[in-house]
PALO-993030 format. One record per residue (C-alpha): x, y, z; residue in three letters; residue number from 1; chain. Coordinates in pm, 1 decimal, decimal comma, m for minus. Layout:
<node <X Y Z> 'ALA' NUM 'A'>
...
This chain:
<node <m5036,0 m1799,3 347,9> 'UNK' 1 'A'>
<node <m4682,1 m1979,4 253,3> 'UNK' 2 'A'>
<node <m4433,3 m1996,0 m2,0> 'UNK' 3 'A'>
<node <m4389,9 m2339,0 m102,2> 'UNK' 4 'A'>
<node <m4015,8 m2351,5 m230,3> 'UNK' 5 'A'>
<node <m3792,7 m2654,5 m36,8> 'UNK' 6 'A'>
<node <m3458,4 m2514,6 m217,3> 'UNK' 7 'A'>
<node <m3289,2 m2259,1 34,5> 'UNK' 8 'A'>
<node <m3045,7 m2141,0 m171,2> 'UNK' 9 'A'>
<node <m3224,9 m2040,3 m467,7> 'UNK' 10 'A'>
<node <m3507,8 m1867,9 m284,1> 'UNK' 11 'A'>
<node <m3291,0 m1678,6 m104,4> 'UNK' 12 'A'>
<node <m3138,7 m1567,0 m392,3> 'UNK' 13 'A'>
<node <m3490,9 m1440,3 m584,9> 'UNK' 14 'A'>
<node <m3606,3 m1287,5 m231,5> 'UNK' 15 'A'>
<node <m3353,5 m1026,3 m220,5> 'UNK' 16 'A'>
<node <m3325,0 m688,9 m1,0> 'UNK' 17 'A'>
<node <m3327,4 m404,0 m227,4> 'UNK' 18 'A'>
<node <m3206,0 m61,3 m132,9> 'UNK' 19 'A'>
<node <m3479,1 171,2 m137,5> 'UNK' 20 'A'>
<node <m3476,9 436,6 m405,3> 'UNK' 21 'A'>
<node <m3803,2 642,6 m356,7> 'UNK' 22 'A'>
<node <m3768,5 1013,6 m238,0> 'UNK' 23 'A'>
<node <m3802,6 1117,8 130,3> 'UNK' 24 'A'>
<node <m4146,6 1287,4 m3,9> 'UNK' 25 'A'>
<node <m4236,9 985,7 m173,9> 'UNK' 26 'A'>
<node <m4180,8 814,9 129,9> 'UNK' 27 'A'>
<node <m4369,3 973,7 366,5> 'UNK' 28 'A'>
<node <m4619,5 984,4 146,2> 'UNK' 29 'A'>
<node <m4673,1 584,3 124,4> 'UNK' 30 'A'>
<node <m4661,4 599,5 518,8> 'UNK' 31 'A'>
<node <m4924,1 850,5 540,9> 'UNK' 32 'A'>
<node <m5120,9 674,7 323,8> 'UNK' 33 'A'>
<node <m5055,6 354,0 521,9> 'UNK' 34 'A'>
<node <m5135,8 455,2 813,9> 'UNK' 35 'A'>
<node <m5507,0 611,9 669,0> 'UNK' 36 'A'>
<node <m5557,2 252,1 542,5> 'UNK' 37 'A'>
<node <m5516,0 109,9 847,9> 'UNK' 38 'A'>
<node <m5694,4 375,3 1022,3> 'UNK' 39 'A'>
<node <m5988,3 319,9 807,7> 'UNK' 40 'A'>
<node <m5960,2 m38,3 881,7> 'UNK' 41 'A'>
<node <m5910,0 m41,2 1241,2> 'UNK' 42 'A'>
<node <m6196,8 235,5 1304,1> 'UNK' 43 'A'>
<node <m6472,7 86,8 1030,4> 'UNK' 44 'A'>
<node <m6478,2 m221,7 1159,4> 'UNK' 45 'A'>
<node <m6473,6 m102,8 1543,6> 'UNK' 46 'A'>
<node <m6780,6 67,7 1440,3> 'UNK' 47 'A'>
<node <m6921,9 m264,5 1308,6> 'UNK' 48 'A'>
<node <m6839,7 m444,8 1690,0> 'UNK' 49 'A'>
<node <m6994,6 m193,2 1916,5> 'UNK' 50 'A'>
<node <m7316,5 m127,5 1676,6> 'UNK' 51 'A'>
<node <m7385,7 m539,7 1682,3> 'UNK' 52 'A'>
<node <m7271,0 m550,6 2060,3> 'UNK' 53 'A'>
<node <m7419,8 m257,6 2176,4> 'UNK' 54 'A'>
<node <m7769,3 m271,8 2050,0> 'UNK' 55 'A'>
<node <m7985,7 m540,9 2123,7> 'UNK' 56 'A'>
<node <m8197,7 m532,4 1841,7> 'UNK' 57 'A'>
<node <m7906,3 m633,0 1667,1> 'UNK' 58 'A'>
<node <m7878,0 m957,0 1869,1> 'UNK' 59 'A'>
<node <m7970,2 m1213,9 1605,3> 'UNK' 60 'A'>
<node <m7758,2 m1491,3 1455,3> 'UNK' 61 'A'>
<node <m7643,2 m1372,3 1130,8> 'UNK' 62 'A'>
<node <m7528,4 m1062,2 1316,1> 'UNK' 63 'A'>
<node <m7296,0 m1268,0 1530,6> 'UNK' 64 'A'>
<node <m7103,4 m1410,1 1216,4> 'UNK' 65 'A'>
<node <m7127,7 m1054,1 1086,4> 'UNK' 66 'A'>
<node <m6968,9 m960,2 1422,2> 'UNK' 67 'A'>
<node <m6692,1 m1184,8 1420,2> 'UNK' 68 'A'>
<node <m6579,2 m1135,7 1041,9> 'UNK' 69 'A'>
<node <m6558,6 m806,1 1172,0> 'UNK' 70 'A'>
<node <m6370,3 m893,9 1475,0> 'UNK' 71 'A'>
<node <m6119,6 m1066,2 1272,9> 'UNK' 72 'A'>
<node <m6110,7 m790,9 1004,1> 'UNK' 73 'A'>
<node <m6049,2 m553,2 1327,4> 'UNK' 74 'A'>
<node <m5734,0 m760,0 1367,4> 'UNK' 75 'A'>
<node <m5620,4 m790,7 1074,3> 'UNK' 76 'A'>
<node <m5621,9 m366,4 986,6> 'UNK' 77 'A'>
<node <m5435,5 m382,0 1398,1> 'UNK' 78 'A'>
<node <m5180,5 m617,3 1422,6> 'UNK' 79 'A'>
<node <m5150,1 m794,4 1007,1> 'UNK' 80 'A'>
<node <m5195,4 m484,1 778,8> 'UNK' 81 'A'>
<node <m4942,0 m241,3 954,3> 'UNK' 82 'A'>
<node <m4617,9 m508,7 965,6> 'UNK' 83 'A'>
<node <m4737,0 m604,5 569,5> 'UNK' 84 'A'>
<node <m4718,3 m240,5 468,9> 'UNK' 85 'A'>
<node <m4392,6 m171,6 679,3> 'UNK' 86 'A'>
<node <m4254,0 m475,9 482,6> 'UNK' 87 'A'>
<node <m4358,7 m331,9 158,9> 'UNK' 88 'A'>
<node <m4278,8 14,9 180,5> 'UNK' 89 'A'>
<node <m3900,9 m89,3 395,4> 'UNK' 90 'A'>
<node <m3856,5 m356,7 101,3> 'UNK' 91 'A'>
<node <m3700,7 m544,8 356,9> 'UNK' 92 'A'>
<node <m3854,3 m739,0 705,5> 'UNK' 93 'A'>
<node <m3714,1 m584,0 986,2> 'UNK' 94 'A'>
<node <m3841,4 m741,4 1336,1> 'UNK' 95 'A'>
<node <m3677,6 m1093,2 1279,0> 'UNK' 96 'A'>
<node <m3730,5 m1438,0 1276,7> 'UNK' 97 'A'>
<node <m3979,5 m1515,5 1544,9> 'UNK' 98 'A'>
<node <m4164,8 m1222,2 1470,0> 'UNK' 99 'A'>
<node <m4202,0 m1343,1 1137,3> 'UNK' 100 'A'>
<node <m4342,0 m1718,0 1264,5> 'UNK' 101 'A'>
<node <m4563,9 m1528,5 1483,2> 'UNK' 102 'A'>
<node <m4672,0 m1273,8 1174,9> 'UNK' 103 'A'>
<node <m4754,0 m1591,7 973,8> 'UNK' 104 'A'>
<node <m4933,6 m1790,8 1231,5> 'UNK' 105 'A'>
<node <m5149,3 m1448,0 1279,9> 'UNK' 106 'A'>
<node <m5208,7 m1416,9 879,1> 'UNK' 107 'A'>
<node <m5288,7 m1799,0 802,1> 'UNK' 108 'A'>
<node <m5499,1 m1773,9 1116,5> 'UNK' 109 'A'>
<node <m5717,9 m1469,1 1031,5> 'UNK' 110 'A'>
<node <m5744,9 m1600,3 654,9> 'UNK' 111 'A'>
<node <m5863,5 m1973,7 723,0> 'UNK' 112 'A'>
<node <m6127,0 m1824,6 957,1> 'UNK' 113 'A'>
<node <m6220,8 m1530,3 762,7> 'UNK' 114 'A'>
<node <m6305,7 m1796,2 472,2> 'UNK' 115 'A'>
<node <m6522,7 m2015,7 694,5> 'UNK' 116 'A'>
<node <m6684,9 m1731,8 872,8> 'UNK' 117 'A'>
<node <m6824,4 m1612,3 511,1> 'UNK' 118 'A'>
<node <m6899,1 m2013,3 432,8> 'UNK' 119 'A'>
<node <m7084,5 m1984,5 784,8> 'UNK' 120 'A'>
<node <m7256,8 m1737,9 658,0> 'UNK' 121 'A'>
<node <m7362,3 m1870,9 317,1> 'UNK' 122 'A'>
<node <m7494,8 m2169,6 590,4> 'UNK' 123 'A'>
<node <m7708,1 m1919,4 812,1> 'UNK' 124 'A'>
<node <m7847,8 m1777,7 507,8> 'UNK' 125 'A'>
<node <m7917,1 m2108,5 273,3> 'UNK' 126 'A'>
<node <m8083,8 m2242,6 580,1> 'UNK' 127 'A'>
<node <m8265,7 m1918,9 651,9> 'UNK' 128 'A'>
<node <m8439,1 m1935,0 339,6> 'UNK' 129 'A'>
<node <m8481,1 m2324,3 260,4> 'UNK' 130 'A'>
<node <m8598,6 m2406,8 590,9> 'UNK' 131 'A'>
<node <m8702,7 m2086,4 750,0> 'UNK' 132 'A'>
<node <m8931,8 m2279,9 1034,6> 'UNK' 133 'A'>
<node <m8615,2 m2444,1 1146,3> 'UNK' 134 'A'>
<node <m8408,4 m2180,0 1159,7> 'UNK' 135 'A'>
<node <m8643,5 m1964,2 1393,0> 'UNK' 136 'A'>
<node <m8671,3 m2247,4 1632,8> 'UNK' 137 'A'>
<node <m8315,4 m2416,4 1630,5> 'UNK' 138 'A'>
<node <m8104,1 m2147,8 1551,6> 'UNK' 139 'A'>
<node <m8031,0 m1887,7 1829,8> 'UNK' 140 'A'>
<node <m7757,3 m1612,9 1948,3> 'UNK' 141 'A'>
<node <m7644,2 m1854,3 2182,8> 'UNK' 142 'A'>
<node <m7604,7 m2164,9 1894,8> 'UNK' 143 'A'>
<node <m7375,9 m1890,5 1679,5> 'UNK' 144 'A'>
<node <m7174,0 m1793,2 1941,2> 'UNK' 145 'A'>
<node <m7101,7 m2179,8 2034,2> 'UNK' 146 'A'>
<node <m7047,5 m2289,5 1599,9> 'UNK' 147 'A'>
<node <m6811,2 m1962,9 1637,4> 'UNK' 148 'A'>
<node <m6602,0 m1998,1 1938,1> 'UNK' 149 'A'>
<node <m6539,7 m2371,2 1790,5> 'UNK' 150 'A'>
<node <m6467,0 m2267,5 1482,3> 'UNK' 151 'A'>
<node <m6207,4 m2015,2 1589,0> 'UNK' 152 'A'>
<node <m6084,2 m2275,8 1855,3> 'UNK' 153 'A'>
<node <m6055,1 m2587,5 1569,9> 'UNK' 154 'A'>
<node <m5874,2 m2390,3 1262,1> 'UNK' 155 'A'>
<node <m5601,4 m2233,6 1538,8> 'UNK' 156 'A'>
<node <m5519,4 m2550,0 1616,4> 'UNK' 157 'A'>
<node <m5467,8 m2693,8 1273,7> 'UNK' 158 'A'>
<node <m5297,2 m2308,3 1182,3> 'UNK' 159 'A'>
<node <m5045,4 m2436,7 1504,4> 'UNK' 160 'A'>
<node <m4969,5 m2814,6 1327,1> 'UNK' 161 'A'>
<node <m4932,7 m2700,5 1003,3> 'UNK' 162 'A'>
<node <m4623,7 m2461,4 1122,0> 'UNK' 163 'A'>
<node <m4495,1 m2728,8 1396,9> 'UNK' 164 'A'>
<node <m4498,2 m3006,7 1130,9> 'UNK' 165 'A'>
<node <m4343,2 m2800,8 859,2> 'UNK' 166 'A'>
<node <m4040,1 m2668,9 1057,7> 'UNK' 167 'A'>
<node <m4137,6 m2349,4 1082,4> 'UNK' 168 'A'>
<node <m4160,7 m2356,6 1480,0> 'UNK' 169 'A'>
<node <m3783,1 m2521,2 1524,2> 'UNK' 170 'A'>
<node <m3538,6 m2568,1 1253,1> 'UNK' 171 'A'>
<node <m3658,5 m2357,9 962,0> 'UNK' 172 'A'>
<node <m3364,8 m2137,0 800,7> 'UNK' 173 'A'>
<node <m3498,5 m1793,8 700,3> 'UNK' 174 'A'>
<node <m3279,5 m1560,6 416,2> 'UNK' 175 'A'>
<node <m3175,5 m1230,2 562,0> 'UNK' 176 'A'>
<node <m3438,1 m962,8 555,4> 'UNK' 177 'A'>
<node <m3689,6 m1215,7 443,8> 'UNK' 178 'A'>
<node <m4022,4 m1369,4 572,4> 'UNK' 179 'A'>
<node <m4122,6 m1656,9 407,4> 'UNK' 180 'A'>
<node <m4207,3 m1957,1 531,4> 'UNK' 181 'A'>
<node <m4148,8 m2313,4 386,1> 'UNK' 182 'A'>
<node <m4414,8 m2570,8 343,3> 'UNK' 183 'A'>
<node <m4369,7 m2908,0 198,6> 'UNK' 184 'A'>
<node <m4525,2 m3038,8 m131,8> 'UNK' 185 'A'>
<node <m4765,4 m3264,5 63,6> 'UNK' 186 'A'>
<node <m4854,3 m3020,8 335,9> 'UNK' 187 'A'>
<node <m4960,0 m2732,9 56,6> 'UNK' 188 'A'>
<node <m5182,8 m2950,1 m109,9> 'UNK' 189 'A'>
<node <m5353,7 m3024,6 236,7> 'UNK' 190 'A'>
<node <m5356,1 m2661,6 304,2> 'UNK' 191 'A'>
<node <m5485,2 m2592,0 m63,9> 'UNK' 192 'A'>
<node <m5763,5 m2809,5 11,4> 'UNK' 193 'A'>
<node <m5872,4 m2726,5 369,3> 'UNK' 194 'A'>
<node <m5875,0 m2370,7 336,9> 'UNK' 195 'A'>
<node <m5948,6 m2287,4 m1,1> 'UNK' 196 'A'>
<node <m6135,6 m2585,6 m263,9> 'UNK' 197 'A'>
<node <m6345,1 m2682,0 83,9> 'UNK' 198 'A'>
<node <m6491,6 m2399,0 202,7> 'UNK' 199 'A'>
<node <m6485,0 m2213,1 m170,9> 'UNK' 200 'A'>
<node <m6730,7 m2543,5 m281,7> 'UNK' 201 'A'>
<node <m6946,2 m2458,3 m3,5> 'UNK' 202 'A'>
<node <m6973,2 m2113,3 m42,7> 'UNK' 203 'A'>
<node <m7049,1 m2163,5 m409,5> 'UNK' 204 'A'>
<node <m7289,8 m2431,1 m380,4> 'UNK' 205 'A'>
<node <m7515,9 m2292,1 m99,3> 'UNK' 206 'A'>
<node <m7498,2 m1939,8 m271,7> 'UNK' 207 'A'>
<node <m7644,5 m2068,7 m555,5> 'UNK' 208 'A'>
<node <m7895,2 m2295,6 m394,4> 'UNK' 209 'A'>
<node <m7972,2 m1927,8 m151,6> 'UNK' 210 'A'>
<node <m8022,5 m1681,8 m532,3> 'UNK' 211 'A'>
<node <m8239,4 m2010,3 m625,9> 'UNK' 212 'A'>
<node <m8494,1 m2001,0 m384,8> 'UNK' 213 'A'>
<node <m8441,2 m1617,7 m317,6> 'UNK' 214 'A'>
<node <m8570,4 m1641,1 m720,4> 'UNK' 215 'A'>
<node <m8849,7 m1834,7 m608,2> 'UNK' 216 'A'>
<node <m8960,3 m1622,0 m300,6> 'UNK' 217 'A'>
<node <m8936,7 m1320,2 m513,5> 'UNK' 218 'A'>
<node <m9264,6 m1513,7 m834,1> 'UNK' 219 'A'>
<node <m9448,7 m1571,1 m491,2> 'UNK' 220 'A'>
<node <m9393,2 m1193,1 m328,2> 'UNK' 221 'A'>
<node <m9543,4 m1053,0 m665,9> 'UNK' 222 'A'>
<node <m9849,9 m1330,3 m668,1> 'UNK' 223 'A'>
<node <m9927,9 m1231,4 m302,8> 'UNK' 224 'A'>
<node <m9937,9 m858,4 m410,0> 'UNK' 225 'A'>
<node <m10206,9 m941,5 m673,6> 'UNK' 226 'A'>
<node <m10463,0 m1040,2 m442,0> 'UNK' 227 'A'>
<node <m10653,1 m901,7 m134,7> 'UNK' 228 'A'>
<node <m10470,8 m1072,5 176,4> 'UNK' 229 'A'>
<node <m10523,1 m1109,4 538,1> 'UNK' 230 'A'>
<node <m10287,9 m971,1 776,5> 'UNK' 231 'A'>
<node <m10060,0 m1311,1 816,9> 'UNK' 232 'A'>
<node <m10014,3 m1337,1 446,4> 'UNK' 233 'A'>
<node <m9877,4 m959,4 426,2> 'UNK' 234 'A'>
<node <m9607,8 m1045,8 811,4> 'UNK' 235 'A'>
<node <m9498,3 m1365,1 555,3> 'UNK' 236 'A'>
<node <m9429,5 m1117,7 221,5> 'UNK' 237 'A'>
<node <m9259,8 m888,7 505,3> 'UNK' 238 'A'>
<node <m9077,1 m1165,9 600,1> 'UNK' 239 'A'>
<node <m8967,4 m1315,0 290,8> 'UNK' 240 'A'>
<node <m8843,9 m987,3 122,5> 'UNK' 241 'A'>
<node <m8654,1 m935,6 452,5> 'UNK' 242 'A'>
<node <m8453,3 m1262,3 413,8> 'UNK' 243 'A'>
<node <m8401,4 m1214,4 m13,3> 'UNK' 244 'A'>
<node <m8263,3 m868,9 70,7> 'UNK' 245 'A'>
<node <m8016,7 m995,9 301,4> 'UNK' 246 'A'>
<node <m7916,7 m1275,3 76,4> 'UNK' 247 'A'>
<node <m7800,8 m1038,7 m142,1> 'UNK' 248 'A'>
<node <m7625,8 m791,4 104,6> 'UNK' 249 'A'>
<node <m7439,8 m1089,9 226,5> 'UNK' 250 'A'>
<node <m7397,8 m1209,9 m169,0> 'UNK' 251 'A'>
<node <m7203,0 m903,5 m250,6> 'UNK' 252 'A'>
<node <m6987,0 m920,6 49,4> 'UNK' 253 'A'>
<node <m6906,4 m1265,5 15,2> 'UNK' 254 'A'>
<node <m6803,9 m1202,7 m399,0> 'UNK' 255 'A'>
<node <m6613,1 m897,3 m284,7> 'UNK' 256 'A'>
<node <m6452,2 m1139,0 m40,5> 'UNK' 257 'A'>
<node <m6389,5 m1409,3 m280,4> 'UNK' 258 'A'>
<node <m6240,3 m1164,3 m553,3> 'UNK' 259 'A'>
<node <m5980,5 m1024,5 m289,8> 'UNK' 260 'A'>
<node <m5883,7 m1381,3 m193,9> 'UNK' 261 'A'>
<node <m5903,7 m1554,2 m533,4> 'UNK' 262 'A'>
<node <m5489,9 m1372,1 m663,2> 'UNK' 263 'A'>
<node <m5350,9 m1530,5 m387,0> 'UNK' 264 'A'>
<node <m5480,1 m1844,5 m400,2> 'UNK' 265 'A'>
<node <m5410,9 m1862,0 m814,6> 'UNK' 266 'A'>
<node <m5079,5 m1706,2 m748,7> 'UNK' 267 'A'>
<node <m5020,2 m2003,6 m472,9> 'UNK' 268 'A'>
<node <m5138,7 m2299,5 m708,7> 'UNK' 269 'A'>
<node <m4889,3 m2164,2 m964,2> 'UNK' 270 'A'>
<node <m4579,8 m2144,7 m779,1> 'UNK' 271 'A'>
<node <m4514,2 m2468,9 m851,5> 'UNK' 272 'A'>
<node <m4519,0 m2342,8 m1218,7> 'UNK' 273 'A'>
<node <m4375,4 m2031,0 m1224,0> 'UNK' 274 'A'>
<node <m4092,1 m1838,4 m1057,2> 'UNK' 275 'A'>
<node <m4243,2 m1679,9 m727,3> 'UNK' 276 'A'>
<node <m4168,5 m1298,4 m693,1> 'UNK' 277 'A'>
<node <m4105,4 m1111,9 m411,4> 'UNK' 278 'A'>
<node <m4309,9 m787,6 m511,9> 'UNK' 279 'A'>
<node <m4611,9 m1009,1 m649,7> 'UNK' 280 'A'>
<node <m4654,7 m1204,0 m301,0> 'UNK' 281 'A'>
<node <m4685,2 m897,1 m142,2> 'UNK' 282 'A'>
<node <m4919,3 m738,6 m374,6> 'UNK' 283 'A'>
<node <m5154,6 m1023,4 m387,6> 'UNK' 284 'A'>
<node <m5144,0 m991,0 26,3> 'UNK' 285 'A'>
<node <m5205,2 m665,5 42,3> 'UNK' 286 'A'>
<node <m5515,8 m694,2 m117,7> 'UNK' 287 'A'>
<node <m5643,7 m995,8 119,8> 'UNK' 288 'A'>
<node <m5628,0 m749,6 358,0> 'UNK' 289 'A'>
<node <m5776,3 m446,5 167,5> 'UNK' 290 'A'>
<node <m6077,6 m652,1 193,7> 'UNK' 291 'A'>
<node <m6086,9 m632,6 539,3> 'UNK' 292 'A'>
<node <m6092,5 m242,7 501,4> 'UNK' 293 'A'>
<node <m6388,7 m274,6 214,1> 'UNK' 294 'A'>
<node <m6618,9 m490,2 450,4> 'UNK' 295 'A'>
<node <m6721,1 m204,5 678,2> 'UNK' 296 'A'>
<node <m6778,7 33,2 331,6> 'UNK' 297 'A'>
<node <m7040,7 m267,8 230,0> 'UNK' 298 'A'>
<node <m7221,0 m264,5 512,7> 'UNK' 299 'A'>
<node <m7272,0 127,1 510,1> 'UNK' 300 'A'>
<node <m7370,7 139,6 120,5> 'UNK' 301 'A'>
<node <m7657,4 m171,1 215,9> 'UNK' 302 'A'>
<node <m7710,4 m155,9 545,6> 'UNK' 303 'A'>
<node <m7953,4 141,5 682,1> 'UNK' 304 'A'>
<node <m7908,4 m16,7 1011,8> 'UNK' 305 'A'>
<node <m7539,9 42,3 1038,1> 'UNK' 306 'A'>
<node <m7531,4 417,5 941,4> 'UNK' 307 'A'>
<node <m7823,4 457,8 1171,7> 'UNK' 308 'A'>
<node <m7576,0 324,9 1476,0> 'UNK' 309 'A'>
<node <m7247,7 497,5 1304,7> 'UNK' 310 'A'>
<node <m7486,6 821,4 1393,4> 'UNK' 311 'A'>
<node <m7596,7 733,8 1744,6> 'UNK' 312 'A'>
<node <m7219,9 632,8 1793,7> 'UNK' 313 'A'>
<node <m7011,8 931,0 1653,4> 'UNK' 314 'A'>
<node <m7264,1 1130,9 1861,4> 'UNK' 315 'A'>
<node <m7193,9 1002,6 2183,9> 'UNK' 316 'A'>
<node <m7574,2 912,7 2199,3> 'UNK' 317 'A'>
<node <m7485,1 518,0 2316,8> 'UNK' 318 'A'>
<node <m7398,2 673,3 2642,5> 'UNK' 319 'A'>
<node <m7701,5 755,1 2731,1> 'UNK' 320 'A'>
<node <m7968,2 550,6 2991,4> 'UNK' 321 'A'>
<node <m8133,6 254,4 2781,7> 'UNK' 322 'A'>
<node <m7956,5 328,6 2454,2> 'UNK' 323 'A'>
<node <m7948,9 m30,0 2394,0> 'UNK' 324 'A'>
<node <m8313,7 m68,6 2317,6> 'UNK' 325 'A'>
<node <m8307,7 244,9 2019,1> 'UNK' 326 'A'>
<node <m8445,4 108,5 1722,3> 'UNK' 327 'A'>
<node <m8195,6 129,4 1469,0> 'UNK' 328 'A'>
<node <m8381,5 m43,4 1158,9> 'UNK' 329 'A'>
């Protein structure tokens, strides 16, 4: 998340602070609907952390990379979408320039690990299918939680270098009422390449190995069901339509995630190119972070297991003595 543009005057001159020239009704209206995005957000995806948390039966290892895109979509509806759609609706960025290092260190973080969370994912679920043995014996709760935490722990640390070594930290100037940041030539193609063409290639590639075999599992499901079976035969069809099914759950929120991601990242490789615009920055933002608000809609439309907790939640039935152990599925 950057502007890469190393001449101060001129982008200070095509990020201007226009007067706003909406009506007060018109205005109130955009916060309104802000603040019911956000809302949405904020709640959808809380609803995601305590249905994963609370019930063990949802203790398995896809859920905990389920549970921490959530956790970082969570974020991104608290503390990123309500400053981006103050910005927008203001036309102008009013808390400053540290507050704008920090907003930026907060955005780039989210993003980078939002996009290798869902590459985790496409991991957990190519290796779920392709070597399904393995992954019942090696891969555990605990060995997701461990690949997470470093995850999260690795990327902030590069997010924290790529603003020291740029400036943005110490000397950086910043235009009035702006909040861009500056990123060197070099740097952006590093960035480019870490965050996006890396984990994008192995989202693709394992995605399409995963609809492969998924293909594969579904020609032996159907020759199972033409013969008389014993009872170990039917737990492995169980099984096997179990995984395919959440292949594609996963597939559609990974696409959804790639097509919310995919303007900026364009947008990015052309500014180079083309003369970067205030209004389409923020437009191509706001809809990295709509996706955050989509994500909890996803897993209600495919996932029986989430609107079964989103009931036991809304009606207070988690309090209860050994709530824990309802089966949700």
């Amino acid at each position: 998340m950057k502007v890469t543009e190393l001449n101060l005057s001129d982008r200070c001159e095509h990020f201007s602070c226009p007067e706003r020239s909406v009506s007060p009704a018109v205005y109130i209206l955009l916060y309104v609907c802000s603040a019911a995005v956000v809302l949405l957000t904020v709640c959808g995806n809380l609803l995601v952390i305590i249905s994963v948390l609370h019930f063990k039966q949802l203790h398995m290892p896809t859920n905990m990379l389920v549970l921490s895109l959530a956790v970082l979509d969570f974020f991104v509806g608290a503390f990123l979408m309500p400053l981006m759609l103050i910005w927008i609706i203001e036309r102008c960025w009013i808390y400053g320039k540290s507050f704008c290092t920090i907003f930026w260190f907060i955005g780039g973080f989210l993003t980078i690990i939002s996009i290798y969370n869902v590459a985790l994912i496409s991991v957990d679920r190519y290796l779920a299918l392709s070597h399904p043995f393995f992954y019942m014996n090696r891969v555990s709760v605990r060995i997701s939680c461990i690949v997470i935490v470093s995850d999260w722990f690795v990327l902030g640390i590069y997010i924290l270098a790529l603003l020291y070594f740029t400036g943005n930290f110490t000397g950086s100037v910043m235009c009035p009422g702006e909040c861009f940041i500056t990123v060197t030539e070099v740097w952006s193609v590093i960035d480019l390449v870490i965050t996006f063409i890396f984990p994008l290639s192995v989202i693709i590639i394992l995605y399409s190995r995963v609809f492969l075999i998924a293909k594969k599992h579904a020609t032996a499901i159907r020759e199972l069901n033409n013969h008389t079976r014993p009872q170990t035969q039917k737990i492995t069809s169980h099984s096997m339509k179990s995984e395919r099914k959440a292949a594609k759950v996963l597939g559609v929120l990974v696409s959804v995630f790639l097509a919310c991601l995919l303007p900026y990242y364009i947008y990015s490789l052309l500014g180079g190119v083309i003369q970067m615009q205030k209004e389409i920055i923020q437009k191509v933002l706001i809809m990295m972070c709509l996706n955050s608000t989509i994500n909890p809609v996803i897993y209600a439309l495919f996932y029986p297991w989430f609107r079964r907790c989103f009931k036991l939640i809304i009606t207070l039935q988690i309090f209860q003595t050994d709530s824990a152990i309802i089966n949700v599925f």
